[in-house]
SEKEBA-890408 format. One record per residue (C-alpha): residue number from 0; residue in three letters; z negated, y, x negated. Coordinates in nm, 3 decimals. Each point is the difference from the previous one (the first is absolute). Layout:
SITE   num   residu         w         v         u
SITE   NUM      ALA         Z         Y         X
...
This chain:
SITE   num   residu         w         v         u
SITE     0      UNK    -6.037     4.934   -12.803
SITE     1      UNK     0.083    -0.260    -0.282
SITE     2      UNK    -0.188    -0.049    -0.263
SITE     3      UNK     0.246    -0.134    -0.283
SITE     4      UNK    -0.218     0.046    -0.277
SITE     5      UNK    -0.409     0.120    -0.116
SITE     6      UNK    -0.139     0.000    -0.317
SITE     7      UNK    -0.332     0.186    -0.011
SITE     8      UNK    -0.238     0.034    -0.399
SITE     9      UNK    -0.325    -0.014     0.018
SITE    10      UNK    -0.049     0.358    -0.031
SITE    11      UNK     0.162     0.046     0.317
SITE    12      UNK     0.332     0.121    -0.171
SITE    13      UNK     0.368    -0.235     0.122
SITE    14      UNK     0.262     0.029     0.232
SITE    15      UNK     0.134    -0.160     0.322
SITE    16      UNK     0.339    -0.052     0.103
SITE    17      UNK     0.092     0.029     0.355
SITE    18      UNK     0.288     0.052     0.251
SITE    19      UNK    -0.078     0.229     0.301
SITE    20      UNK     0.151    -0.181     0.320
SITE    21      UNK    -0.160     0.144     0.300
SITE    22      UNK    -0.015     0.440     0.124
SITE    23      UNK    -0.384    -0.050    -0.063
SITE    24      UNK     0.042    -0.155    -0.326
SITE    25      UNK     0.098     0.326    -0.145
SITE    26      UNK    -0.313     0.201     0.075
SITE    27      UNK    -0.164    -0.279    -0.139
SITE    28      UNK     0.231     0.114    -0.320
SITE    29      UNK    -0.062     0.309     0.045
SITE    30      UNK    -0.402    -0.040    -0.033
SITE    31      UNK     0.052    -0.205    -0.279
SITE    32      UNK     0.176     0.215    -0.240
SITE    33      UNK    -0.210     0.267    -0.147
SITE    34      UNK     0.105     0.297    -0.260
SITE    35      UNK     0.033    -0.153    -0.338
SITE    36      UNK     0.059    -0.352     0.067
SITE    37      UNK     0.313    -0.119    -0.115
SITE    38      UNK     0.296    -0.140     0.213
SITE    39      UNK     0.269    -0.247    -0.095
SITE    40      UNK     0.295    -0.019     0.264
SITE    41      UNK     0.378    -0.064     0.027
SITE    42      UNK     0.125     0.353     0.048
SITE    43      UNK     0.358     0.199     0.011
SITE    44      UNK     0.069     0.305    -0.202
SITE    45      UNK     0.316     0.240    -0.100
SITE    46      UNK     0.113    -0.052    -0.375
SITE    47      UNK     0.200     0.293    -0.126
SITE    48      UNK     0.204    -0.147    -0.281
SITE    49      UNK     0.241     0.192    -0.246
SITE    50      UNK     0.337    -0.124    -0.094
SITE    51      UNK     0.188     0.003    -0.307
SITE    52      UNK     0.202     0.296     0.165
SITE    53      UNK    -0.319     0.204     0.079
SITE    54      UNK     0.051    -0.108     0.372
SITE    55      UNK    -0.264    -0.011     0.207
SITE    56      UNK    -0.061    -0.349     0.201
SITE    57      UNK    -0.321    -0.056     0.236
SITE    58      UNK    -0.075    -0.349     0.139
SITE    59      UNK    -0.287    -0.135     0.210
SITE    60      UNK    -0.131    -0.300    -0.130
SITE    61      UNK    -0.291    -0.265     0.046
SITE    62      UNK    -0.255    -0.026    -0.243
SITE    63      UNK    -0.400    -0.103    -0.013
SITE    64      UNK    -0.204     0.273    -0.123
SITE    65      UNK    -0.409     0.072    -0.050
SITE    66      UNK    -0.129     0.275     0.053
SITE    67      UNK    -0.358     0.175    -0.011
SITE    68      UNK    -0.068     0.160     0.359
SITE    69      UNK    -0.049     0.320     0.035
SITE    70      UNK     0.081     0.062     0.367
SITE    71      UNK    -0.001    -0.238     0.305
SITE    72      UNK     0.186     0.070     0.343
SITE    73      UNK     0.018    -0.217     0.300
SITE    74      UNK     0.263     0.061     0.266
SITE    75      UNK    -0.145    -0.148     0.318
SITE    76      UNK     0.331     0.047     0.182
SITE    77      UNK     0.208    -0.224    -0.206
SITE    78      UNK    -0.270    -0.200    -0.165
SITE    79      UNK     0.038     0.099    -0.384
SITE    80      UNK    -0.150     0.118    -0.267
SITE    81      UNK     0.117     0.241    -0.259
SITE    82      UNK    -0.215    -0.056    -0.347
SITE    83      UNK     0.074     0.289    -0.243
SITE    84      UNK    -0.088    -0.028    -0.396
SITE    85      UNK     0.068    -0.048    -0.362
SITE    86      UNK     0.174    -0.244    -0.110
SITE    87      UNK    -0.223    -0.225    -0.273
SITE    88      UNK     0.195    -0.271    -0.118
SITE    89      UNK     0.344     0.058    -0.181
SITE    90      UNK     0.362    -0.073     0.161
SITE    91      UNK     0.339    -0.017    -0.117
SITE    92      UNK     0.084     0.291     0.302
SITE    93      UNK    -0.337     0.177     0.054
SITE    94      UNK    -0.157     0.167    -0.345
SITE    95      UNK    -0.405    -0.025     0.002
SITE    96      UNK    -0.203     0.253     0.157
SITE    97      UNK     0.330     0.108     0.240
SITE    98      UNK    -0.121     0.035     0.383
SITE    99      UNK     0.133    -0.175     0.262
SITE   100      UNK    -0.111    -0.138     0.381
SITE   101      UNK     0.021    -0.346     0.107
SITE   102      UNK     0.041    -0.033     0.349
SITE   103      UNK    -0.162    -0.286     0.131
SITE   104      UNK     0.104    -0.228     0.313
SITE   105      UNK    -0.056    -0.281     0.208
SITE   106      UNK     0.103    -0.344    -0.185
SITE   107      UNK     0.040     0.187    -0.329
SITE   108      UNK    -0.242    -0.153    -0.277
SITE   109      UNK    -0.209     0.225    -0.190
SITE   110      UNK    -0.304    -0.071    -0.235
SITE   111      UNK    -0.296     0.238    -0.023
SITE   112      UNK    -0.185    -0.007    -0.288
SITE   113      UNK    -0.370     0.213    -0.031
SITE   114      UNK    -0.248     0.036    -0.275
SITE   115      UNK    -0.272    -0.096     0.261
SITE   116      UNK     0.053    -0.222     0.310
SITE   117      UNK    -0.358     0.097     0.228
SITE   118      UNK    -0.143    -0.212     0.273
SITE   119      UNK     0.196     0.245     0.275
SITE   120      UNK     0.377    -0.069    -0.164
SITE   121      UNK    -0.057    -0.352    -0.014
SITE   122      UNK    -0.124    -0.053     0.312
SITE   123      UNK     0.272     0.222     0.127
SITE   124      UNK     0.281    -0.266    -0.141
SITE   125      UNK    -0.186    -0.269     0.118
SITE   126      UNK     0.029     0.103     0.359
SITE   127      UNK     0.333     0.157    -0.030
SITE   128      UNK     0.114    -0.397    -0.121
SITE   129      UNK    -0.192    -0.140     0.303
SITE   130      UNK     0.211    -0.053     0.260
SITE   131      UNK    -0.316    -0.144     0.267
SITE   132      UNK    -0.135     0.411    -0.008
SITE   133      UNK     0.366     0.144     0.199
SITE   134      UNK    -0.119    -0.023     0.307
SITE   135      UNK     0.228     0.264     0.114
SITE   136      UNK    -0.058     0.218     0.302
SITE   137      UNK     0.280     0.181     0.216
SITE   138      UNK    -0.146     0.343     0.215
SITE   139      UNK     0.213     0.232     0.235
SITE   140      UNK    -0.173     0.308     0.051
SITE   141      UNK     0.171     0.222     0.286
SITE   142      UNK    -0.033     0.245     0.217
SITE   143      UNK     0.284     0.121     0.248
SITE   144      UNK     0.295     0.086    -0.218
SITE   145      UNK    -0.205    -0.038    -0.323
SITE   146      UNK    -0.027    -0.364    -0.141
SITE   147      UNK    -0.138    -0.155    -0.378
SITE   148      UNK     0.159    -0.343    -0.101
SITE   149      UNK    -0.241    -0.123    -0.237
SITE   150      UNK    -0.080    -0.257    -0.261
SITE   151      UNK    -0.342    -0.085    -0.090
SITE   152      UNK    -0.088    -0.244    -0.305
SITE   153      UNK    -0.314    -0.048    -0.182
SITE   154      UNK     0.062     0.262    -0.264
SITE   155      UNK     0.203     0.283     0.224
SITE   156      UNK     0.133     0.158     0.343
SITE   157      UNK     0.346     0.004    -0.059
SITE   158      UNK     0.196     0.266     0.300
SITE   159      UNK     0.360    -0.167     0.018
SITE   160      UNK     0.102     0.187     0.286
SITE   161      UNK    -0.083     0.334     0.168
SITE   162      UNK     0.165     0.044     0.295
SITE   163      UNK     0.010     0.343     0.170
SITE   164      UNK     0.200     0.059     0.355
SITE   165      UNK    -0.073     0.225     0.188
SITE   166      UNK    -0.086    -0.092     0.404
SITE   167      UNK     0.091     0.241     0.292
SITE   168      UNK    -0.299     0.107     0.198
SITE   169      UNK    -0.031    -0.174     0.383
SITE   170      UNK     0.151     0.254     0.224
SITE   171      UNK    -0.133     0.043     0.371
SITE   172      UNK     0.272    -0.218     0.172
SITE   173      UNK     0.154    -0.120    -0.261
SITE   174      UNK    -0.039    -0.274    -0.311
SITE   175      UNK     0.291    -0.098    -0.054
SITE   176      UNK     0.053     0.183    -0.315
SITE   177      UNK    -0.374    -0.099    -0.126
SITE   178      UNK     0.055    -0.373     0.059
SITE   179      UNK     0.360     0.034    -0.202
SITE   180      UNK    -0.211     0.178    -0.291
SITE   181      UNK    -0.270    -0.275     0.025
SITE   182      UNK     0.229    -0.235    -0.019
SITE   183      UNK     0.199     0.073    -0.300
SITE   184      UNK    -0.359     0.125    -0.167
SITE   185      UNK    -0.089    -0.413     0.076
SITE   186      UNK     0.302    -0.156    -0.134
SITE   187      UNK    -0.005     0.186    -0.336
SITE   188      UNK    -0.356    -0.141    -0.016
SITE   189      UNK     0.154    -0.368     0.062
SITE   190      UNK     0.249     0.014    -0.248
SITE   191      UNK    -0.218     0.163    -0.259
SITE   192      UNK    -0.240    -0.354     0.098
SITE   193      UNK     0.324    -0.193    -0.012
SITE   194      UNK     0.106     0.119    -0.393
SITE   195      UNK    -0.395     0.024    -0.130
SITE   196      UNK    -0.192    -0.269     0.115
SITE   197      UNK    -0.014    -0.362    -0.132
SITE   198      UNK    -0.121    -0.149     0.269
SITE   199      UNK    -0.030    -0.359    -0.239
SITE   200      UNK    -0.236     0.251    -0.275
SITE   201      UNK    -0.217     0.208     0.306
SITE   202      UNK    -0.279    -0.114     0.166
SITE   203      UNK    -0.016     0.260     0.291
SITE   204      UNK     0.196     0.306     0.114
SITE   205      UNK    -0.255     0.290     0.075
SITE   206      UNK     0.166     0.245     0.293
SITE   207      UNK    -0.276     0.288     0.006
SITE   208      UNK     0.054     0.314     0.238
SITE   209      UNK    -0.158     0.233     0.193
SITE   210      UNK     0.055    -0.003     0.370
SITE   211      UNK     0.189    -0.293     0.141
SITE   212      UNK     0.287     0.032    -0.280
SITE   213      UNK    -0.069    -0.332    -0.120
SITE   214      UNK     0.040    -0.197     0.340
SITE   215      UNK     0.289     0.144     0.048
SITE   216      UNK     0.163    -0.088    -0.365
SITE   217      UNK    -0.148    -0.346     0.055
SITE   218      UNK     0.171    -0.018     0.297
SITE   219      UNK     0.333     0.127    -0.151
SITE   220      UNK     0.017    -0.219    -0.254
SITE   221      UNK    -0.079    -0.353     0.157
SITE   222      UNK     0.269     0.125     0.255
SITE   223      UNK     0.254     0.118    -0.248
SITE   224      UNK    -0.070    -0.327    -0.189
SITE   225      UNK     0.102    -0.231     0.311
SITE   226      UNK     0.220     0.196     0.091
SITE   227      UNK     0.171    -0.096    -0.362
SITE   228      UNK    -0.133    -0.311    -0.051
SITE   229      UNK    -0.159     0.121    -0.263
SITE   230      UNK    -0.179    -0.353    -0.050
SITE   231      UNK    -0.227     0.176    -0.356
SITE   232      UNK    -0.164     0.245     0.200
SITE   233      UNK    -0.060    -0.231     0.299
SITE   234      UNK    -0.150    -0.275    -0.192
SITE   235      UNK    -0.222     0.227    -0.167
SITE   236      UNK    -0.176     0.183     0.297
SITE   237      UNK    -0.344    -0.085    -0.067
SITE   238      UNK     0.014     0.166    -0.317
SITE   239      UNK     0.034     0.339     0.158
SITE   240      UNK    -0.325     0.192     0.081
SITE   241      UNK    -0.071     0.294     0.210
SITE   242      UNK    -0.249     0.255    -0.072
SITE   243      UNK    -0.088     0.395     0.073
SITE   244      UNK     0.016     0.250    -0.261
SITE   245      UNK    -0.043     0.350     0.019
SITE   246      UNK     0.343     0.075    -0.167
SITE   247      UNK     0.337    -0.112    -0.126
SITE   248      UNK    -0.031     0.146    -0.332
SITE   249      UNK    -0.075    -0.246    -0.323
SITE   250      UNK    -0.390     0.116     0.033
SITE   251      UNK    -0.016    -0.216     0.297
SITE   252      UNK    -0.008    -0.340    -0.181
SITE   253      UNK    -0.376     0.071    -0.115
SITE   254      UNK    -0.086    -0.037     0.359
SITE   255      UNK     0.247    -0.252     0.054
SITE   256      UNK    -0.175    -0.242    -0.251
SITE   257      UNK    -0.354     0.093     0.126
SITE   258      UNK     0.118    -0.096     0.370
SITE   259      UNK    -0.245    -0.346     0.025
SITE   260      UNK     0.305    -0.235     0.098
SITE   261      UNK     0.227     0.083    -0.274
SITE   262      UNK    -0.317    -0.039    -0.250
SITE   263      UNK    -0.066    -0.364     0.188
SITE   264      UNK     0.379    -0.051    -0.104
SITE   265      UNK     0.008     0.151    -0.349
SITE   266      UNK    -0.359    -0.123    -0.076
SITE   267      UNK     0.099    -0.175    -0.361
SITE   268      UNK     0.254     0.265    -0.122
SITE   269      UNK    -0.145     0.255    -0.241
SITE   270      UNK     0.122     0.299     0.175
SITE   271      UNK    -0.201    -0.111     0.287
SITE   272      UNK    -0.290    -0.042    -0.236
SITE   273      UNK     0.013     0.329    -0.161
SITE   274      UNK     0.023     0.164     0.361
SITE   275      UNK    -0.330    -0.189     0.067
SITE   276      UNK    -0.165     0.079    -0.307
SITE   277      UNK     0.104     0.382     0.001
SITE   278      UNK    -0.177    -0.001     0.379
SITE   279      UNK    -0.311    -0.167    -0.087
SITE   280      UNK    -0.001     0.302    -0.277
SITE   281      UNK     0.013     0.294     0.266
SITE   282      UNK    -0.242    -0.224     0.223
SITE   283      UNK    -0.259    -0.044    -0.252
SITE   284      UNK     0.071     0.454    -0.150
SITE   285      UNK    -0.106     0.047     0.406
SITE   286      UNK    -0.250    -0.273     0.071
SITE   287      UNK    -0.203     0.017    -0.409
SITE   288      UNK     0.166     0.242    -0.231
SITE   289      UNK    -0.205    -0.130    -0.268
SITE   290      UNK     0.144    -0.260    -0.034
SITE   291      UNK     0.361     0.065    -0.035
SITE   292      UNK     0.124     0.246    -0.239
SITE   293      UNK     0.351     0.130    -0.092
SITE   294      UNK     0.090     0.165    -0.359
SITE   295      UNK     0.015    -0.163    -0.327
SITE   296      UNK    -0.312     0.139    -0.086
SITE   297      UNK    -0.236    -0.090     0.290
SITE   298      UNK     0.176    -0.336    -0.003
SITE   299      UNK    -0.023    -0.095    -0.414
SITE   300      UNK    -0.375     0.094     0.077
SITE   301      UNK    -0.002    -0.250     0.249
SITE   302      UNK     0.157    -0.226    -0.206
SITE   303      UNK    -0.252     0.011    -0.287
SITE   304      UNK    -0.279    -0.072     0.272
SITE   305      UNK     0.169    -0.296     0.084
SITE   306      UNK     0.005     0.089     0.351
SITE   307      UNK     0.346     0.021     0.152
SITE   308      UNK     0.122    -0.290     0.217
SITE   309      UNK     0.395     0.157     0.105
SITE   310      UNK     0.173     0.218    -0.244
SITE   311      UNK     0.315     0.147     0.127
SITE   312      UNK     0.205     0.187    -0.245
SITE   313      UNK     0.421     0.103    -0.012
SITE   314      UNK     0.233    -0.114    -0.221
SITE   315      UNK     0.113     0.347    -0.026
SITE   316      UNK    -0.316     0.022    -0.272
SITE   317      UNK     0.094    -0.287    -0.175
SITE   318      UNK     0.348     0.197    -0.093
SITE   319      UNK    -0.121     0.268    -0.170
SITE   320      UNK     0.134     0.105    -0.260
SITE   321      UNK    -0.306     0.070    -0.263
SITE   322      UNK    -0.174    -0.351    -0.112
SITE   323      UNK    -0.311     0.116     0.027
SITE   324      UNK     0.015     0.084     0.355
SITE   325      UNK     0.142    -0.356     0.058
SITE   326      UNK    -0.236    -0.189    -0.226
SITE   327      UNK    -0.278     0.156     0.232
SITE   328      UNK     0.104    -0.123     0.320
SITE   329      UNK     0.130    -0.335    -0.124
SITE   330      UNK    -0.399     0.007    -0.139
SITE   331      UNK    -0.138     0.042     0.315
SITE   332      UNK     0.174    -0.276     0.185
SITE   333      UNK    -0.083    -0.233    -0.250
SITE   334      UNK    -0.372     0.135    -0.003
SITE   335      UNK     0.018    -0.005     0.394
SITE   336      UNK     0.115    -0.364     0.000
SITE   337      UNK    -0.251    -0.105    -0.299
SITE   338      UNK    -0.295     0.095     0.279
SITE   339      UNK     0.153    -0.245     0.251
SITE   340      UNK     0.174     0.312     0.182
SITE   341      UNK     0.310    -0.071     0.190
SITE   342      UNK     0.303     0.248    -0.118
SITE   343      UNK     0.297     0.115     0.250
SITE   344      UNK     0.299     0.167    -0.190
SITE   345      UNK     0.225     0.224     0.238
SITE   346      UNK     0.321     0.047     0.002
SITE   347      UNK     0.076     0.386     0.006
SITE   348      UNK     0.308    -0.043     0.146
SITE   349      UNK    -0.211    -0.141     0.337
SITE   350      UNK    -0.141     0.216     0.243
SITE   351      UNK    -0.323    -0.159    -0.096
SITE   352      UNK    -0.017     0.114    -0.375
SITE   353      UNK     0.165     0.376     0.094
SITE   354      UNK    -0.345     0.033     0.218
SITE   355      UNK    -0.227    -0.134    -0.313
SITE   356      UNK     0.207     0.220    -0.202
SITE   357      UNK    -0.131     0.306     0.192
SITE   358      UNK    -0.364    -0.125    -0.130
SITE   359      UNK     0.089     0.043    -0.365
SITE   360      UNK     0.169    -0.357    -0.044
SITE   361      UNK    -0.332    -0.194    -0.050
SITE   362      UNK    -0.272    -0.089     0.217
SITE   363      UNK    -0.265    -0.264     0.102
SITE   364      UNK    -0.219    -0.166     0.238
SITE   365      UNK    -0.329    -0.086    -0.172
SITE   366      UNK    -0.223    -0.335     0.061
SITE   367      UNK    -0.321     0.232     0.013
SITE   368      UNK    -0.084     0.380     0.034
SITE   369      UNK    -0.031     0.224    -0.280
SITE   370      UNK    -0.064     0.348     0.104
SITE   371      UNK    -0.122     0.133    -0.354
SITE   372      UNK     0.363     0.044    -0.092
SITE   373      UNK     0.084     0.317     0.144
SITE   374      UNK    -0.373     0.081    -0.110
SITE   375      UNK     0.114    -0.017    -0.318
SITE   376      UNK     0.324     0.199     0.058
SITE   377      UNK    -0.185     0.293     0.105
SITE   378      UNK    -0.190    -0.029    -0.319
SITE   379      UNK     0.289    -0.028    -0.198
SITE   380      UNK     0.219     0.280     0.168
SITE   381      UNK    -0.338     0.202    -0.029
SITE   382      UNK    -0.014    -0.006    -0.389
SITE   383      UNK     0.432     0.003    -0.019
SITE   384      UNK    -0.073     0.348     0.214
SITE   385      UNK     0.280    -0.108     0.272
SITE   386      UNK     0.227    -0.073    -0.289
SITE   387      UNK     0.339     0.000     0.143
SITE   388      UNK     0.280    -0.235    -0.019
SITE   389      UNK     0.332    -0.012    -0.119
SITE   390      UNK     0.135     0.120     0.327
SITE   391      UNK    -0.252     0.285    -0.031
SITE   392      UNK    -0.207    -0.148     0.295
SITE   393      UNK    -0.302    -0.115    -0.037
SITE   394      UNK    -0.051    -0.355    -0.058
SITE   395      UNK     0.003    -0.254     0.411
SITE   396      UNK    -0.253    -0.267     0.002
SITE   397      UNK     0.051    -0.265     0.239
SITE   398      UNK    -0.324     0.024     0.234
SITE   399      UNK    -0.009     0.409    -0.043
SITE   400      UNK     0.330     0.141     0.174
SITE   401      UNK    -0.043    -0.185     0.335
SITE   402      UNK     0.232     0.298     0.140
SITE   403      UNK     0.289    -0.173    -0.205
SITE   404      UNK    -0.070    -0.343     0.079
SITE   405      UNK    -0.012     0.096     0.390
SITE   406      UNK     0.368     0.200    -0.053
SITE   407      UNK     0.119    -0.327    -0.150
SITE   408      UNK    -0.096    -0.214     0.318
SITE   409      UNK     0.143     0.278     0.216
């Protein structure tokens, strides 16, 4: 991401300029922009003009417009987003108050402008502008006739190819026709490597299978690659790491990055981080449940102790949509980090922050026990009478539905 332009008051209020360059630069984007901020962007629209005959003439034409958001959508299969509104500042074309939707793309310029810029958003553009935290990660996932070519960056798992072929079963006598299957199943895997991976921008190429899939694409594609003189994939061999998973689906990739050699490889990238962090949580729920805690409101009670040391939370709850809601958890980081605590923001569109978002979003590892927290739960769900919540259920706390938490580790 470039940042062309910032200009932040002291009551937190400004705008920045920037032009999205990278895939992963629009999520970034798309956690930045929030209901109600207002967008300024080059844009194209249909003008319906009359002429002096009462004809009938409609023209596209380019024209900057801002608009107030109302709605945000983010395509993850072409990279764009489509920001929907009112329009708020008068044009020649466009009469105020007239909806329209900007569709926003790579190397288009856009400025965002919000009547509050929090400690979350700015940090959010400050790593989106620094190019030292894309450490990017390639991962092929597979199983025989099923294979995931992905993508992972700091901020997301991007899937760029799924590749389904189906392999004919060994027959007693005969493998011919399994060994053609296989075959074809492996080269659709090496050209989907071939068009997707930047072997200058990765730093390793995960292969992760169960059985002995993964020697045998290994094998394949060092052989294909001399046989081609394919001098890329050659030259980069030692960047390709084998490791057992239990599947070929996407879900594999949170054991791939707990696998010890790929976290040895990874260990300064902040997926790999997060994946550490998030198992120290489950660790610690088994080994001392009181001291880590999931929930916002085990965890803010934490927080006013003083007493948590990791704080994991989604950016999922940083995007919604009432301010309130937001202005609490953007509170709780900063009170987290005011008591020294370290704070780990997860992407949900890793594997990573899809498990933390199965324990409500928000949770933490605490730097000392406090047990009287669910003491005072029960005291407080005893005078509510089991007052029920806006699901109709009654209310989870983090240390008192163990049967959840266990369904969640599997």
């Amino acid at each position: 991401m470039k940042l062309i332009k910032q200009f932040i008051e002291k009551d937190k209020s400004g705008y920045v300029t920037l032009i999205p360059e990278e895939f992963e630069d629009m999520w970034h984007v798309y956690n930045l922009i929030q209901k109600h901020d207002q967008l300024r962007a080059v844009t194209i629209r249909r003008i319906q003009s009359e002429s002096s005959t009462g004809s009938v003439e409609s023209q596209r034409i380019r024209l900057t417009l801002s608009i107030s958001v109302d709605s945000v959508d983010f395509d993850t299969q072409v990279g764009m987003l489509r920001i929907g509104g009112r329009v708020i500042v008068e044009n020649p074309h466009v009469k105020l108050g007239t909806f329209h939707t900007i569709d926003l793309e790579l190397n288009r310029q856009f400025t965002l402008i919000k009547p509050e810029w929090d400690v979350i958003a700015l940090e959010r553009v400050q790593e989106a502008c620094d190019i030292s935290k894309k450490a990017d990660v390639a991962a092929v996932v597979c199983q025989e006739g099923l294979a995931n070519v992905c993508l992972l960056t700091s901020s997301m798992t991007i899937i760029r190819q799924h590749i389904d072929c189906p392999v004919p079963r060994k027959r007693k006598g005969s493998v011919t026709n399994y060994e053609k299957g296989l075959k074809r199943f492996f080269e659709q895997i090496y050209q989907a490597i071939l068009r997707h991976i930047d072997f200058d921008i990765v730093k390793c190429v995960i292969l992760g299978s169960p059985g002995f899939v993964r020697e045998q694409l290994y094998d394949y594609i060092f052989a294909e690659a001399v046989r081609t003189d394919n001098k890329t994939i050659m030259q980069n061999r030692s960047k390709f790491i084998m490791v057992h998973t239990s599947t070929g689906h996407k879900q594999a990739l949170q054991e791939v990055m707990n696998d010890q050699a790929i976290k040895t490889k990874l260990a300064d990238t902040k997926a790999a981080q997060e994946v550490q962090a998030l198992d120290q949580f489950y660790e610690m729920m088994n080994m001392d449940p009181d001291r880590a805690f999931y929930g916002f409101k085990d965890v803010s009670k934490a927080a006013e102790r003083g007493a948590i040391g990791t704080l994991l939370v989604t950016d999922e709850l940083f995007r919604a949509a009432e301010v309130a809601k937001r202005r609490q958890y953007i509170a709780l980081v900063e009170s987290a980090r005011a008591s020294g605590g370290k704070v780990f923001v997860f992407s949900s569109l890793h594997v990573s922050g899809e498990n933390l978002n199965q324990l409500t979003g928000v949770a933490a590892i605490l730097n000392f026990p406090l047990p009287d927290i669910d003491d005072e739960d029960g005291e407080e769900e005893a005078q509510e009478d089991q007052e029920m919540d806006e699901d109709g259920l009654p209310p989870m706390h983090s240390n008192q539905n163990h049967e959840a938490f266990d369904a969640i580790l599997g």
